[in-house]
Structures are given as structure tokens and as C-alpha cells.
N, C-alpha and C positions, 0 to 999 in steps of 0.2 A: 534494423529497427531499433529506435530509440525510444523508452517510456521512463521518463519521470516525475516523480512523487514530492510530495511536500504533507510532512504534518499540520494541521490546520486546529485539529482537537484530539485529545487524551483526559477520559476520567477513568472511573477506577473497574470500570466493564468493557468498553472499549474504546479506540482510537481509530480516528480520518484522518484522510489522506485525500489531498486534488493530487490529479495523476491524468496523465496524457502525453500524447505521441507530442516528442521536440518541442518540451516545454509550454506546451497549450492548457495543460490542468486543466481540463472541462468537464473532466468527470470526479466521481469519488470512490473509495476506497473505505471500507470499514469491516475494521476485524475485530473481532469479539475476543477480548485478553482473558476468557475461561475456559474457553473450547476451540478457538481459534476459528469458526469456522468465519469465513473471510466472501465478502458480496460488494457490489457493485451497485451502488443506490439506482442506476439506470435497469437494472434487473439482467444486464447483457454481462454474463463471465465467459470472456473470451479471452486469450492467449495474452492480451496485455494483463488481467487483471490476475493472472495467475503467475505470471514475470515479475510483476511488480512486488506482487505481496510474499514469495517465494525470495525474493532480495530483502524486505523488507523484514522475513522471520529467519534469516541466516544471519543479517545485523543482530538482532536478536538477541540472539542464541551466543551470540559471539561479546556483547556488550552486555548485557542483561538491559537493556532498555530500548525504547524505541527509538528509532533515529528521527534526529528531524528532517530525514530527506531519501534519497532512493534514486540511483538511476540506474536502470537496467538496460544494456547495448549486445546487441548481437548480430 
């Protein structure tokens, strides 16, 4: 399984993401930069969006910024 992500918007509460199986981005991603707590504009948090944003706050943590980008393979 392949999910990748794309920064799309970042202001100073949170940051999007399009994110989707082999580069399709049809969904989004939005995580709150105060609490982290991390949703799925589609209301579905299933195993891609928990992959994606899970690579997405290891970038993170490791750069201190967001990335412009994400792919998660396994």
C-alpha cells in the first residue's frame, strides 16, 4: 500500500494536505499545529489517514517544519 500527500495550505493553527492511494490526492488531511489532533475532511479516519499523518509528524519532529510532501509505503 501506497498513500501520498501533498501540502496544499499551512497558516498559523493548522495545515492540508491532498493525500491518496498512488498519487490520486482525493481526499484531505488536516491537522490542527496546537493539539495535533489530525481529521479527515471526508469524516472516514481509517488506516491511510493515520499512515499518512503519522509520516507527516515524524517529518516533523525531525525538521521542525512541515513537509511539503509525504509518502507512506508498506
Amino acid at each position: 500500500m501506497m498513500v501520498t500527500a501533498r501540502k496544499v495550505t499551512e497558516d498559523k493553527d493548522e495545515v492540508r494536505y491532498q493525500f491518496g492511494f498512488d498519487r490520486q490526492f482525493d481526499r484531505i488531511l488536516v491537522i490542527n499545529k496546537v493539539n495535533w489532533e489530525t481529521r479527515s475532511e471526508d469524516g472516514n479516519f481509517d488506516s491511510a489517514v493515520g499512515m499518512i499523518a503519522a509520516k507527516i509528524k515524524k517529518t516533523w519532529r525531525e525538521q521542525g517544519e512541515f513537509p511539503p510532501g509525504a509518502i507512506f509505503a508498506s
